[in-house]
C-alpha positions as CSV (number, residue, x, y, z in Angstrom):
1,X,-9.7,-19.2,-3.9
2,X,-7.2,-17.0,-5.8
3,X,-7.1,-13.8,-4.7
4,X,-6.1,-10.6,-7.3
5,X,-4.1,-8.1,-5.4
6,X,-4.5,-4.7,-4.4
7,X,-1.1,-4.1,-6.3
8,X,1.4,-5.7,-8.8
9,X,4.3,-4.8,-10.8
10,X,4.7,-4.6,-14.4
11,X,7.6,-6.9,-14.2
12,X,9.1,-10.1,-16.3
13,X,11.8,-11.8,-17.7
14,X,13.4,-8.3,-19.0
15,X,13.2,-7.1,-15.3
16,X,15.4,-10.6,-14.6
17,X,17.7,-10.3,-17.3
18,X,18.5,-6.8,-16.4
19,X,19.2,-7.7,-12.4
20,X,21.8,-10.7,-13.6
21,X,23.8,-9.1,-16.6
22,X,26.0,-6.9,-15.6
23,X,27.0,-3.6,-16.9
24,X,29.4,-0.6,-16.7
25,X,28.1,3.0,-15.7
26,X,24.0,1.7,-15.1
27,X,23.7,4.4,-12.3
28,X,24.7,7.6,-13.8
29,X,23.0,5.8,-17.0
30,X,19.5,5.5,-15.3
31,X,20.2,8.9,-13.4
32,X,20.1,10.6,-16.8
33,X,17.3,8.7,-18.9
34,X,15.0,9.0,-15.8
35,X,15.9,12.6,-15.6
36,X,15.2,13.0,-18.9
37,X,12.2,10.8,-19.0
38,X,10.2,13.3,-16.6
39,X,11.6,16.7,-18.1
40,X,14.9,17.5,-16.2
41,X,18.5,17.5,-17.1
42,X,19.9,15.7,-14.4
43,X,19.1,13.2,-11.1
44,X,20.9,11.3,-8.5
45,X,20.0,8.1,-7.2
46,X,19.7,7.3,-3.7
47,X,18.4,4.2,-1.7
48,X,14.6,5.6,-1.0
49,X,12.4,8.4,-1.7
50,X,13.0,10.0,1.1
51,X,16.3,9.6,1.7
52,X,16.3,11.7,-1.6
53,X,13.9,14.5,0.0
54,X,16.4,14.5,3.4
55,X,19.5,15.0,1.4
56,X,17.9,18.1,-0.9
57,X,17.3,19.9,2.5
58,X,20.7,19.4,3.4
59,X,22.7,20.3,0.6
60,X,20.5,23.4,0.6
61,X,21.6,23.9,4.4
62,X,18.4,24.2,5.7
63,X,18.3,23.9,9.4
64,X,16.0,24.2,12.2
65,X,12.8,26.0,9.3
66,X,9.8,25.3,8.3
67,X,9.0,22.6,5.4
68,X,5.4,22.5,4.5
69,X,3.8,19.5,3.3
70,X,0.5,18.6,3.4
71,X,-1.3,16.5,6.6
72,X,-3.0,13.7,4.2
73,X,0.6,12.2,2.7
74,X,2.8,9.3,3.1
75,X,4.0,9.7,6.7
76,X,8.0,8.8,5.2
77,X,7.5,12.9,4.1
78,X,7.3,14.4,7.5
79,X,9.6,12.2,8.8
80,X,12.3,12.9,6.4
81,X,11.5,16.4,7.0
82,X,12.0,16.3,10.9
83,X,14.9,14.3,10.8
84,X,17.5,16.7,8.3
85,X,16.7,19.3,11.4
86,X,13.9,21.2,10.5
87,X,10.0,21.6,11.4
88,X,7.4,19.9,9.3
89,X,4.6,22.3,9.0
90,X,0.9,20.5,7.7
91,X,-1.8,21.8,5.1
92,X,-4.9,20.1,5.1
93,X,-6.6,18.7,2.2
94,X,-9.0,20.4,0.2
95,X,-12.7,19.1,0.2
96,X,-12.8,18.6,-3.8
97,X,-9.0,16.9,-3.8
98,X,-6.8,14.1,-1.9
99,X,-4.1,16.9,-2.2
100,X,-3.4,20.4,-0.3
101,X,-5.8,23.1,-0.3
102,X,-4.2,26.0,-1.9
103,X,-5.7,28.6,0.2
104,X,-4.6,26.9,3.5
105,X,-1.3,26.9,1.8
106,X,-0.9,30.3,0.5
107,X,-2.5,30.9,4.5
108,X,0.4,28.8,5.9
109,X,3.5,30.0,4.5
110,X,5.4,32.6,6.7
111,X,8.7,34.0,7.5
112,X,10.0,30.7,8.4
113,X,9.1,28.4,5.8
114,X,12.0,27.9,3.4
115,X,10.3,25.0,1.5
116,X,7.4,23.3,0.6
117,X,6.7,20.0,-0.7
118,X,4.5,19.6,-3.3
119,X,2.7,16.1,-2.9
120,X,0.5,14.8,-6.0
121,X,-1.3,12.0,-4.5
122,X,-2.7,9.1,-5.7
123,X,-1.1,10.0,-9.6
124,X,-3.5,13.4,-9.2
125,X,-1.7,16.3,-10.4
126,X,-1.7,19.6,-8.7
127,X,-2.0,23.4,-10.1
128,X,1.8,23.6,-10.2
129,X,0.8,27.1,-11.8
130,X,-1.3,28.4,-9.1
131,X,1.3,27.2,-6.4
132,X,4.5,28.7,-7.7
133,X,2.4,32.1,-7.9
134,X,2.0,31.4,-4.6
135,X,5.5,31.2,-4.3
136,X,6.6,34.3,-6.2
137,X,4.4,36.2,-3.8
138,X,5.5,34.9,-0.4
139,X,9.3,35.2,-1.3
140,X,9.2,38.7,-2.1
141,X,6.8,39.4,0.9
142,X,8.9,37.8,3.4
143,X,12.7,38.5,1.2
144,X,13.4,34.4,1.4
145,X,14.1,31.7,-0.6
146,X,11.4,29.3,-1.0
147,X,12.6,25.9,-2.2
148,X,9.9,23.9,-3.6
149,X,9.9,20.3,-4.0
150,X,7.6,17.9,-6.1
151,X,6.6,14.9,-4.5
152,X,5.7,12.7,-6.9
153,X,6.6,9.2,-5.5
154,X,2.7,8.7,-6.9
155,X,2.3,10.6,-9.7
156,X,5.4,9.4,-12.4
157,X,4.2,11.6,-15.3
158,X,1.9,13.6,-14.2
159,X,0.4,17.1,-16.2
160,X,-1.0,19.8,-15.0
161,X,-2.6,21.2,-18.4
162,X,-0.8,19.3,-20.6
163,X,2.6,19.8,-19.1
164,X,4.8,17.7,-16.6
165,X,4.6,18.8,-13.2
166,X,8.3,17.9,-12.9
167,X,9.3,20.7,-15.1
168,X,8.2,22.9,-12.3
169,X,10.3,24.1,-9.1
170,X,13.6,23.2,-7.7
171,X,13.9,19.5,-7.9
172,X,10.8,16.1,-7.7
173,X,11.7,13.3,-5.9
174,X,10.4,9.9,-6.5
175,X,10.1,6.6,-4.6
176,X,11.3,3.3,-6.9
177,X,10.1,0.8,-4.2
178,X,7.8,-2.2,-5.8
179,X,5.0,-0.7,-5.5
180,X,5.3,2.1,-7.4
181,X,4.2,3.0,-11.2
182,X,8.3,2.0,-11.8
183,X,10.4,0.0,-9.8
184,X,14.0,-0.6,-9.6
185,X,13.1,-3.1,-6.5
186,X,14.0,-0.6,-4.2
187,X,15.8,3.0,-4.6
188,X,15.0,6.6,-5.0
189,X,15.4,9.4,-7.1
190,X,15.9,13.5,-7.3
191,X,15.7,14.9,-10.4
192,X,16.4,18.8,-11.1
193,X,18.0,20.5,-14.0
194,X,20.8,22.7,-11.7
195,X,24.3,21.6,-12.5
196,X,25.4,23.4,-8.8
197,X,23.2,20.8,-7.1
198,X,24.1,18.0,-9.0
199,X,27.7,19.0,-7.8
200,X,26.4,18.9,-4.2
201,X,24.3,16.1,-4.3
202,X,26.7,13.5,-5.9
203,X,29.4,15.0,-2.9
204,X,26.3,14.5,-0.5
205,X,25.6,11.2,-1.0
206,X,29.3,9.7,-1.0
207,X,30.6,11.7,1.7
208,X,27.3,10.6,3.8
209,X,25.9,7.2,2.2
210,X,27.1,4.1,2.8
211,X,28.8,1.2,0.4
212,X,27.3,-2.3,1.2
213,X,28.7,-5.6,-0.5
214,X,25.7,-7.9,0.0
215,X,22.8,-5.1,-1.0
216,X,23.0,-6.3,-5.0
217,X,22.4,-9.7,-3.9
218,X,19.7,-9.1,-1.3
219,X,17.9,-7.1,-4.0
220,X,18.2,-10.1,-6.7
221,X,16.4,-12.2,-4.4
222,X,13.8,-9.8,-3.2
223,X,13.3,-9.6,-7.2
224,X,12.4,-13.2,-7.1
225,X,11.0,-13.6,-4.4
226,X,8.2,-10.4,-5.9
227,X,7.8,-13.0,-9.1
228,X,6.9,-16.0,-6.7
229,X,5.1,-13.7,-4.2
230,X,2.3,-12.5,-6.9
231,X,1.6,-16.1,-8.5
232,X,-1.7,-16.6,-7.4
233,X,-2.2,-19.5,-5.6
234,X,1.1,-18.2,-3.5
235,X,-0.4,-14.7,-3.4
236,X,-3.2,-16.0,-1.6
237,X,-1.0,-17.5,1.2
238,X,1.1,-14.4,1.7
239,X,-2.1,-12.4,2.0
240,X,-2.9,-15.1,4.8
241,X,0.2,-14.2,6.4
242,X,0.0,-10.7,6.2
243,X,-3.6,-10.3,7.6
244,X,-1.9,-12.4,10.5
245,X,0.8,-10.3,11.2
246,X,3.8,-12.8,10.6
247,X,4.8,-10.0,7.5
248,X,5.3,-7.0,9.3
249,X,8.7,-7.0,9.2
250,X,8.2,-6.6,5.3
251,X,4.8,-4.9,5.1
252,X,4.4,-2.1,8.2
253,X,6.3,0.6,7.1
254,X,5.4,2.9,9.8
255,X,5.3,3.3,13.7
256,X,2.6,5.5,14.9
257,X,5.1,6.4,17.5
258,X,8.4,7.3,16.3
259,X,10.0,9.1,13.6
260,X,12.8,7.0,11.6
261,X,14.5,6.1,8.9
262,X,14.5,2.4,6.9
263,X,18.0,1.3,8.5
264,X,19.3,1.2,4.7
265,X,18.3,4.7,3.9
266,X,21.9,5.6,3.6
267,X,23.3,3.0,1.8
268,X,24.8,3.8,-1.9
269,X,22.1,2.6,-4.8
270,X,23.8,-0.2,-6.4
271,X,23.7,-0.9,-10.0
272,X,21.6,-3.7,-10.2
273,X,18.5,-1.3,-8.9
274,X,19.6,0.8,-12.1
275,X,19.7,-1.8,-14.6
276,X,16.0,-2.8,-13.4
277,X,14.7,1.0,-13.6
278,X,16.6,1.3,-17.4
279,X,14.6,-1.7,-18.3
280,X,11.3,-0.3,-16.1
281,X,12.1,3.1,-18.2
282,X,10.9,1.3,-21.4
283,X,7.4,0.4,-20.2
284,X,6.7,3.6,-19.0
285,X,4.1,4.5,-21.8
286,X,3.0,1.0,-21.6
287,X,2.2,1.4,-18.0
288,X,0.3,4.4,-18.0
289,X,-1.7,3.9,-21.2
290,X,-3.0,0.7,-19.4
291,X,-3.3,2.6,-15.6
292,X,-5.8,4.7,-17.7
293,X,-7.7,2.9,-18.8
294,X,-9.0,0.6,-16.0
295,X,-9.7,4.5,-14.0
296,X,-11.8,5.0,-17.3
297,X,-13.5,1.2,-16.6
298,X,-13.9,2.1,-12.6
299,X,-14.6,5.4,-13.1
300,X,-17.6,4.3,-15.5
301,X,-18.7,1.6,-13.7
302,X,-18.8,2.6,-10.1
303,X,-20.3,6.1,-10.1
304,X,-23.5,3.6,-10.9
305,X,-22.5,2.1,-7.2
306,X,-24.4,3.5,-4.1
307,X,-21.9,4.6,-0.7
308,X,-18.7,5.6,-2.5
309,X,-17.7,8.9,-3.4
310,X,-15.1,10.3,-6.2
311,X,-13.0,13.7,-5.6
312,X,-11.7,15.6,-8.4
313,X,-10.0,14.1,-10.9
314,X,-8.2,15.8,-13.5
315,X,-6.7,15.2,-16.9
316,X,-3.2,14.5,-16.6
317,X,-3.9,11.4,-13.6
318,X,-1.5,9.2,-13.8
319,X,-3.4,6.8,-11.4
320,X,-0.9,5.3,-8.9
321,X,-4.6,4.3,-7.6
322,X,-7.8,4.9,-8.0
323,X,-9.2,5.7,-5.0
324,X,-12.7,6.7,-3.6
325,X,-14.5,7.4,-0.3
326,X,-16.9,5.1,1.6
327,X,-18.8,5.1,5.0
328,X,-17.8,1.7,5.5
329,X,-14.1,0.8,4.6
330,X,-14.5,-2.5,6.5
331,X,-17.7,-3.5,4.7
332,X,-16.1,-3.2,1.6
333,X,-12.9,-4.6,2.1
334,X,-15.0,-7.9,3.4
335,X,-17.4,-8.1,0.7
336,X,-14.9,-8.0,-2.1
337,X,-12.6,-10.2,0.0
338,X,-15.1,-12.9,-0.8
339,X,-15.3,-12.4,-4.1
340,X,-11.6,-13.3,-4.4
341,X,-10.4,-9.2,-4.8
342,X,-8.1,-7.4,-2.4
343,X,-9.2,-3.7,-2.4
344,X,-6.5,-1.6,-0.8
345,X,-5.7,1.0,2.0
346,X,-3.0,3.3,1.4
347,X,-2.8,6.3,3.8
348,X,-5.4,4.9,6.6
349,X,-3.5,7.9,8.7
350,X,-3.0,11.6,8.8
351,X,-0.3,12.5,9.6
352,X,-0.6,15.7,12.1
353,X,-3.1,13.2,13.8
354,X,-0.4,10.8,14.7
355,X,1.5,10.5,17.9
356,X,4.7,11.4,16.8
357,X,3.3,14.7,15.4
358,X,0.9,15.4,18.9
359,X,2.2,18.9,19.1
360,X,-0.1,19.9,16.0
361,X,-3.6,20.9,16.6
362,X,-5.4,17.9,15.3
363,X,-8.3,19.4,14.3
364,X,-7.2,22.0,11.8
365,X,-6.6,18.8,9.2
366,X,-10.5,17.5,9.3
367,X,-9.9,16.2,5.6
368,X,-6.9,14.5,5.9
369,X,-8.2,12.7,9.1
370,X,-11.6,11.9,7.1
371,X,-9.8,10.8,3.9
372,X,-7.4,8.8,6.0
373,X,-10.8,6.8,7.6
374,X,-12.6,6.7,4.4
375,X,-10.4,5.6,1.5
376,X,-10.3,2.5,-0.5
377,X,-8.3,1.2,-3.8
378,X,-9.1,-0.7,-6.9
379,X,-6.7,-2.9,-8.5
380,X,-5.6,-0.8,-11.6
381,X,-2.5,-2.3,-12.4
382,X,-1.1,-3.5,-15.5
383,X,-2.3,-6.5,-17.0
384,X,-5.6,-7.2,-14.5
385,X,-8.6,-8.1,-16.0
386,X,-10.6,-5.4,-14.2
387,X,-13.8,-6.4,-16.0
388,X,-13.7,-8.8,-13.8
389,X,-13.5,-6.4,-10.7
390,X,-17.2,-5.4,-11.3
């Protein structure tokens, strides 16, 4: 049996084309349309997400403070967080919303915290309004600087009341891995509109980031390889070898355990990643206009469905995923599994919950660990026949 998959790009021949012609200038190129793209002025590349989100807190010096960011996210956040020398601080969920609770937040900040990271999960947009009110307040309370940062590695495009969230604090980061709403392969991205910390990022990155000859050609073939990997028949095979573990290498992103770093995080982006998120850039609308439509279809169709539940969902959802709560994850996964559909599991973790973050009192985050036991995905991407799904 074919099996559709939990995720696939929006890739094709232009994607291909792109990767194998070369071209002069395609990173500050794609720096500047993708800034521009998502209301800013200016951005700087970088090999992941977070190694984007590590090198913000260090060009901004901060050491050894607290960064806030919420309890049910990505665990690549904290991490990146811990690692540039400072103290991850969590914020549980709120019970309406996958994302912080704004109360807890307003509750958490103190005279430490120097920034906070402003995750919009799933392609759910937060009130960026309500939050940087919240931030006006607590910096002239406690006479600091509070950066803040929007995480959307989810939520590409993303309103809050008709306007991009990105227009709103100090800088957004993105993630540009395959899996997200764009790709370019792999790769990262800040994007701000200060010309100082353009200045400090662009001296950041090649005084700390790494040259490496063979990365354009490893991401050519992990470009391929993506087309082969989602054919059908072949997609079925891989998921065979993924539910067997022989894909981990490729697939487990995360140790329970430790708190690290990809071992390429600080390599230089290469232009071949640009030329594939210049030609992503394009498809944007594309993307999103069909992302919205198949939430419209789920969202119609499955509030009909007994045992799963839907949290707040405003306008302005880009829909990374479209996600809902169930009593039994397992059940579901299995019955739809035999119907030839791969629902998915994003975030089956949270975060101050995990080993590596034991020195937080676990049960101040009761949402994010229920979210993180509960969630499930529909296939929403571009081009699936999601009639089908139901």
């Amino acid at each position: 049996m074919n099996l559709i998959p939990r995720l696939k790009p929006y890739i094709n021949y232009k994607e291909l084309l792109a990767a194998i012609v070369p071209s002069i200038g395609a990173v500050p190129k794609f720096e500047r349309a993708f800034a521009n793209k998502f209301g800013r002025e200016r951005g700087t590349m970088f090999s992941h997400g977070r190694s984007a989100l590590y090198s913000l807190l260090k060009v901004w010096k901060l050491t050894n403070v607290e960064v806030i960011c919420p309890a049910y996210t990505c665990v690549v956040v904290p991490h990146a967080i811990h690692l540039s020398g400072n103290i991850p601080v969590f914020v549980d969920s709120s019970d309406n919303s996958f994302n912080m609770d704004l109360g807890k937040l307003e509750n958490t900040i103190g005279p430490k915290t120097r920034a906070v990271v402003v995750t919009h999960l799933f392609g759910c947009p937060m009130d960026v309004v309500k939050i940087q009110e919240i931030i006006d307040k607590k910096e002239k309370e406690y006479g600091n600087k509070i950066y803040v940062i929007q995480d959307v590695a989810h939520s590409f495009g993303a309103k809050w009341e008709g306007k991009l969230v990105t227009k709103y604090g100090d800088a957004a980061f993105f993630g540009l891995n395959i899996s997200k709403i764009l790709t370019s392969v792999f790769g990262g991205i800040a994007i701000y509109n200060d010309n100082a910390l353009e200045k400090k990022l662009k001296i950041f990155r090649k005084e700390n980031m790494e040259s490496s000859f063979f990365k354009g050609l490893k991401r050519l073939a992990y470009l391929f390889a993506t087309f082969i990997a989602f054919y059908p028949p072949i997609y079925s095979f891989i998921n065979w070898l993924e539910r067997k573990g022989f894909l981990n290498s490729f697939t487990v992103y995360y140790n329970e355990e430790k708190i690290d770093m990809p071992s390429d995080w600080n390599t230089l982006p290469c232009a071949l990643e640009a030329r594939v998120g210049l030609a992503q850039l394009k498809k944007y609308d594309r993307i999103i206009e069909l992302r919205q439509q198949a939430a419209a279809f789920y969202s119609n169709k499955l509030k009909e469905k007994e045992g799963i539940k839907f949290l707040d969902y405003p306008s302005g959802n880009t829909y990374s995923h479209f996600v809902g709560l169930v009593e039994n994850r397992k059940q579901w996964l299995e019955k739809y599994a035999k119907k030839g559909i791969q629902l998915g599991i994003l975030i089956e973790y949270s975060c101050p919950h995990m080993k590596a973050y034991k020195y937080r009192k676990s049960e101040d985050y009761p949402n994010s660990s229920n979210y993180s036991q509960h969630t499930i995905n529909f296939p929403n991407w571009p081009g699936i026949q999601y009639q089908n799904i139901l």
